[in-house]
C-alpha positions in Angstrom: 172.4 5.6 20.0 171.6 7.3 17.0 173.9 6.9 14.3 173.5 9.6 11.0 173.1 6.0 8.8 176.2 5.6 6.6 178.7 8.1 9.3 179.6 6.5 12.9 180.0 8.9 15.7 182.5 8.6 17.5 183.8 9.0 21.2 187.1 8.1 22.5 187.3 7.4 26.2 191.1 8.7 27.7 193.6 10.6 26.4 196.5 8.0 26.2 198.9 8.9 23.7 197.6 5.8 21.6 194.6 7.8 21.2 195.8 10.2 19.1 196.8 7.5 16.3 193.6 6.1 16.1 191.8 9.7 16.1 194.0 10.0 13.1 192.3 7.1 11.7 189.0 8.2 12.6 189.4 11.4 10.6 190.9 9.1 7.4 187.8 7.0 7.6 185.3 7.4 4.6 182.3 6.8 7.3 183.6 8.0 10.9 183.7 11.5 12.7 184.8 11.9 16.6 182.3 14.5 18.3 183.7 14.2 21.5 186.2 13.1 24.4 186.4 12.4 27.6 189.2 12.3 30.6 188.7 12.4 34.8 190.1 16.5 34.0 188.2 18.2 32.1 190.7 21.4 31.2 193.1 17.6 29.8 190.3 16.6 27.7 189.5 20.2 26.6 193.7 20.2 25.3 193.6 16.9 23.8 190.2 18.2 21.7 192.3 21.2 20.7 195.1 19.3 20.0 193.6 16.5 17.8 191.6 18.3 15.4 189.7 20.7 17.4 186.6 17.8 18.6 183.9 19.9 19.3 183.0 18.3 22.6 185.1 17.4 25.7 183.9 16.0 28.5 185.6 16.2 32.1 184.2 12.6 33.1 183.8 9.0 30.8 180.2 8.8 32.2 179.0 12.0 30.9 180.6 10.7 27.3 178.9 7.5 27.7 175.6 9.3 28.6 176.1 11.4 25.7 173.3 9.7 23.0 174.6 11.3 20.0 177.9 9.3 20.2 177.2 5.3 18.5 180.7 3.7 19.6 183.5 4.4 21.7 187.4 3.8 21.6 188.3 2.7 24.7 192.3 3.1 25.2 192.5 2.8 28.9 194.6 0.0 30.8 193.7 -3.4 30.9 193.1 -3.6 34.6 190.1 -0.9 34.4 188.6 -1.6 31.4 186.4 -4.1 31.7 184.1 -1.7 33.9 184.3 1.0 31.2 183.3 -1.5 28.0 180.6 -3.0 30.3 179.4 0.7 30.6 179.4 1.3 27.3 177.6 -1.5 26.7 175.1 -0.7 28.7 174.9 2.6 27.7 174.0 1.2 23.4 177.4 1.8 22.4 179.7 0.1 20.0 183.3 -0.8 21.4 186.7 -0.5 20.0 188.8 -2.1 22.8 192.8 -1.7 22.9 194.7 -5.1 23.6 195.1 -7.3 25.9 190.9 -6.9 25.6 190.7 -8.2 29.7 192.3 -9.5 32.6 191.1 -12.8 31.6 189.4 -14.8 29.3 186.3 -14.9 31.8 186.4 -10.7 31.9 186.1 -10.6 28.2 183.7 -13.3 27.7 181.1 -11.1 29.8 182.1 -7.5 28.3 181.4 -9.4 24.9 178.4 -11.0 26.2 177.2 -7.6 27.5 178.1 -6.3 23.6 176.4 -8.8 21.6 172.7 -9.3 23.3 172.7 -5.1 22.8 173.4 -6.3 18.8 177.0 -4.1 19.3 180.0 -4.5 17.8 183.2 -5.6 19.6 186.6 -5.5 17.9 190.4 -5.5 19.6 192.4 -2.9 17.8 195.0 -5.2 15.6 195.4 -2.7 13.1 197.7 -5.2 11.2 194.1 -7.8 10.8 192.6 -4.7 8.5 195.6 -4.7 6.0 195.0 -5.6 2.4 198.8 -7.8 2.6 196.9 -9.9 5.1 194.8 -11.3 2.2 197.2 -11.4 -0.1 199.6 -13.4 2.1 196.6 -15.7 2.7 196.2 -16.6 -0.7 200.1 -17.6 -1.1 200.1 -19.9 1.9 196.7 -21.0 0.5 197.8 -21.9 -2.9 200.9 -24.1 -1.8 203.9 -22.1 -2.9 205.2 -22.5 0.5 203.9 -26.2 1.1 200.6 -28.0 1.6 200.3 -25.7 4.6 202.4 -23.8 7.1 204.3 -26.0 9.9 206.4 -23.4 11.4 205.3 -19.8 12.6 208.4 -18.0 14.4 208.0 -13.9 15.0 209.4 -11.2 17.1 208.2 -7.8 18.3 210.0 -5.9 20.9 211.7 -2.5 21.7 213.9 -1.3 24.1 212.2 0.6 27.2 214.4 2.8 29.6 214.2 3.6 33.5 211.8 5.9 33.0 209.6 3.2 31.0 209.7 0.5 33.9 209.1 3.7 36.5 206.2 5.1 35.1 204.5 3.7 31.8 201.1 1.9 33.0 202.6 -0.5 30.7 204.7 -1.7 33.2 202.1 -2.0 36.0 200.8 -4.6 37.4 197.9 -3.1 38.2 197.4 -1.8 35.4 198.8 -4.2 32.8 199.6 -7.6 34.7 200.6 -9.6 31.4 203.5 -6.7 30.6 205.3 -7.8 27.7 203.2 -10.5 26.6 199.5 -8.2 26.2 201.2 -5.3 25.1 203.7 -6.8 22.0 202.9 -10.5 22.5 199.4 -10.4 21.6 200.6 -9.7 17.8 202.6 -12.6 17.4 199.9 -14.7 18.8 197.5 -12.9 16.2 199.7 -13.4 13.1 200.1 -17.0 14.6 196.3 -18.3 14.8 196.3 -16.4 11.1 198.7 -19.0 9.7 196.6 -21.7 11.2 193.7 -20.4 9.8 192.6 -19.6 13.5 192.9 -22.9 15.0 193.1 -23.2 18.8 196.7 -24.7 19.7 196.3 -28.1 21.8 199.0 -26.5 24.7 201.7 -23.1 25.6 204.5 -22.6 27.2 206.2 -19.2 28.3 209.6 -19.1 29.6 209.6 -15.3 31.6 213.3 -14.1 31.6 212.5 -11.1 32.9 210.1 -9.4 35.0 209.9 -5.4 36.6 206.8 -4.6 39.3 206.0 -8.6 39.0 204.6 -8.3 35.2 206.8 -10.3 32.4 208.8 -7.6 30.4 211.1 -10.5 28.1 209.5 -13.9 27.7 210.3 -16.4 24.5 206.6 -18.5 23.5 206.0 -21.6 22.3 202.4 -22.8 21.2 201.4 -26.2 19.8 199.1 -27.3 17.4 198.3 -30.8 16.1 200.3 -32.8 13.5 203.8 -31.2 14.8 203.2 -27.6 14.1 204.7 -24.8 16.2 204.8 -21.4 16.4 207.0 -19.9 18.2 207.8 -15.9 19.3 209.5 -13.4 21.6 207.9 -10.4 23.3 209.9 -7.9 24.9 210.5 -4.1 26.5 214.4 -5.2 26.6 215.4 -5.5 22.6 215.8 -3.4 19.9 212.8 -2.9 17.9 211.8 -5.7 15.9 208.2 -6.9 14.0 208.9 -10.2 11.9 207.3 -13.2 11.4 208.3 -16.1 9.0 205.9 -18.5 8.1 207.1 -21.8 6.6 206.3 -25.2 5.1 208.3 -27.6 3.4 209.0 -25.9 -0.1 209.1 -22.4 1.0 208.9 -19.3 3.5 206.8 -16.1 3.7 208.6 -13.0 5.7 207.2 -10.0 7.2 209.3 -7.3 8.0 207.0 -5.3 9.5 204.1 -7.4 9.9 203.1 -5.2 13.1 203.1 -1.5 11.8 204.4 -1.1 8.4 207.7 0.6 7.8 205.0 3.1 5.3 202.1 4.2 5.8 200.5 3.1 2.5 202.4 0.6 1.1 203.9 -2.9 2.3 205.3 -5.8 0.9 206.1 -9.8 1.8 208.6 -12.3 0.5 208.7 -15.8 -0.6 211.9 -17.4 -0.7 213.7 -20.9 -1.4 217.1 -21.2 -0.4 219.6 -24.5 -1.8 223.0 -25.0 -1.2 225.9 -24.9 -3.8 228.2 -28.0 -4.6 230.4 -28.8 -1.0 227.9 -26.2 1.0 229.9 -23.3 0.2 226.9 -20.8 -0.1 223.1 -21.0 0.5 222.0 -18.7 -2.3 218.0 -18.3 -3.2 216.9 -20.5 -5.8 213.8 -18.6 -5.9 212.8 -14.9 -4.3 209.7 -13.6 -4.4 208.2 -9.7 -3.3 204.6 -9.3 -3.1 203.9 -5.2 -2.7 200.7 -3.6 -1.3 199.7 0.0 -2.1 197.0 2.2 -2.3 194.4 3.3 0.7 194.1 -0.9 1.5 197.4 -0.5 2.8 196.2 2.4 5.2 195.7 -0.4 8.2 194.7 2.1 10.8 192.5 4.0 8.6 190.4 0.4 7.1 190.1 -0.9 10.9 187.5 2.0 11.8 186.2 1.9 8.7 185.7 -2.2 9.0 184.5 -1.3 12.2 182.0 1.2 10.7 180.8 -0.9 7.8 179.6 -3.7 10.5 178.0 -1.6 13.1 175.9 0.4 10.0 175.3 -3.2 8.4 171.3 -3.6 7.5 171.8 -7.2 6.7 171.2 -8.5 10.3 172.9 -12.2 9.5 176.1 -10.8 7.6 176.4 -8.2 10.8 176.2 -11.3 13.3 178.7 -13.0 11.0 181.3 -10.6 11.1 180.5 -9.6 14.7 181.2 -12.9 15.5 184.4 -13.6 13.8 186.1 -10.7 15.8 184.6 -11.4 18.8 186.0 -15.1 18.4 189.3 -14.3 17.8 189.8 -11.8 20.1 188.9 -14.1 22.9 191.1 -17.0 21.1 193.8 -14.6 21.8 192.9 -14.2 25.4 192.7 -17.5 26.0 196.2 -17.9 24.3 197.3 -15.0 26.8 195.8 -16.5 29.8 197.3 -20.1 28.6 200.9 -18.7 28.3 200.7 -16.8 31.8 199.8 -19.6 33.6 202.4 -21.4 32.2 205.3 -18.5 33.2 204.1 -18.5 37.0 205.0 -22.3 37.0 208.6 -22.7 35.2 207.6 -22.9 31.6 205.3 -26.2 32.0 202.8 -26.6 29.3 199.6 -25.6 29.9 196.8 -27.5 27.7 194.1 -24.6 26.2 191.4 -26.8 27.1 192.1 -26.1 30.7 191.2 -22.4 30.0 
């Protein structure tokens, strides 16, 4: 690996259309550059480097990219079911590792691909774009100064869209091979995300998943439930079977923050969140808001994809060797919390809904 000192060079390994997002963000970012690309055809990956900003190098294998000692860190967009062998070759190979979500199989998988990261000193982050978003903070520091309670109690959010024939026939999505928790890795792991956030990233005591649905024996609609000590819940739905929705609400006893769009934000630079306090009038007749509250985000903080690779960047290029293990460490964490969340919740589905404790995981 041998990185420029203040730019990351990157690789991205596959050509999945969520690749072409991120090397969007990777040409936004103040200290990132893609040199190259790889796919199992070589003439695909020569298209997709035309295509996407003409990278100057395409390879026709992932190996020869990994081999390639120019490149520090890789994106690695390709399904869940394969990449654990990919992010443990990159690993090996002294390179950094974007990972798209679900990050593994199971929590097991991604305790080892981390493992393999962190004794090399490498960076491992899922890509939640949303985790990178300057509302993020600013929502933290409403729910930490009490407007909406002494802390958050409730957690309920949504994300889903509606997927046709051709969806269930051919997306890897869909797979089970490919992507065995369906609904709940692709969209669920989100909701799960934005959950542990309003618990400041405390591990819930037990899960539940009721699966309403399911296409090539992988969940496509399933409604979660996750509980945390002293009677707080979060709840969400995950599906390929609804129209598109991305809300969460997060409440406590004098008030509620909403999200919208808490997923992907409705624009690219800007977002915003409420906090509202509804009452009812004399008799019930109405339940106006005694209090309404937007909070608006602008500016390049609000560029989430774009501040992920550059978060990414400023930790892999860190000199101060205990800050770097810090904040390698917090994403590490939390992407396995969400695994084991994920894991929890599957379990749970193959046996009726039943609660499944996290400390079995």
């Amino acid at each position: 690996m041998a990185s420029s000192g203040s730019v990351l060079r990157w690789g991205v390994l596959g050509t999945a259309g969520i690749a072409t997002k991120n090397l969007c963000s990777i040409a936004e970012a103040n200290n990132a550059v893609c040199v190259a690309v790889a796919s199992r055809d070589k003439a695909r990956a020569e298209k997709f480097a035309t295509d996407n900003g003409n990278i100057p190098t395409a390879y026709g294998s992932y190996d020869e990219l990994l081999d390639d000692e120019s490149i520090d860190a890789v994106y690695i967009p390709l399904p869940t079911g394969v990449r654990k062998e990919w992010v443990l070759k990159a690993a090996a190979k002294g390179k950094h590792v974007l990972c798209e979500k679900p990050c593994g199989c199971s929590t097991r998988d991604l305790d080892e691909m981390i493992e393999a990261l962190r004794s090399r000193n490498l960076v491992f982050m899922d890509g939640v774009m949303f985790m990178h978003h300057d509302r993020l903070a600013k929502a933290k520091e409403v729910l930490q100064n009490g407007d909406v309670g002494p802390r958050p109690t409730r957690v309920v959010s949504a994300f889903s869209f509606p997927a046709n024939e051709d969806f269930f026939a051919t997306n890897i999505r869909a797979g089970a091979s490919t992507e065995p928790m369906g609904c709940l890795g692709d969209l669920g792991w989100y909701c799960i995300r934005i959950s542990l956030w309003a618990f400041d990233y405390e591990t819930p005591m037990e899960v539940a998943m009721m699966t309403h649905q399911t296409v090539n024996d992988v969940p496509v609609d399933v409604t979660c439930t996750l509980k945390f000590k002293d009677n707080r819940v979060a709840s969400f739905d995950a599906s390929f079977q609804h129209t598109l929705r991305q809300w969460v609400e997060i409440s406590g006893n004098k008030a509620s923050l909403t999200m919208n769009d808490f997923v992907i934000p409705e624009a690219k630079d800007k977002a915003e969140f409420s906090v509202q306090t509804m009452a009812p009038t004399e008799k019930a007749i109405a339940f106006p808001f005694v209090s309404r509250q937007t909070h608006a985000c602008s500016g390049t903080g609000s560029v989430q994809h774009t501040r992920m690779i550059e978060q990414f960047g400023n930790i892999a290029l860190l000199s101060d060797a205990k800050e770097k293990m810090k904040q390698m460490k917090f994403y590490a964490d939390v992407a396995t919390q969400t695994q084991r969340v994920c894991d929890a919740l599957m379990q749970s589905g193959s046996n009726n809904g039943q609660f499944v404790p996290l400390s079995s995981i």
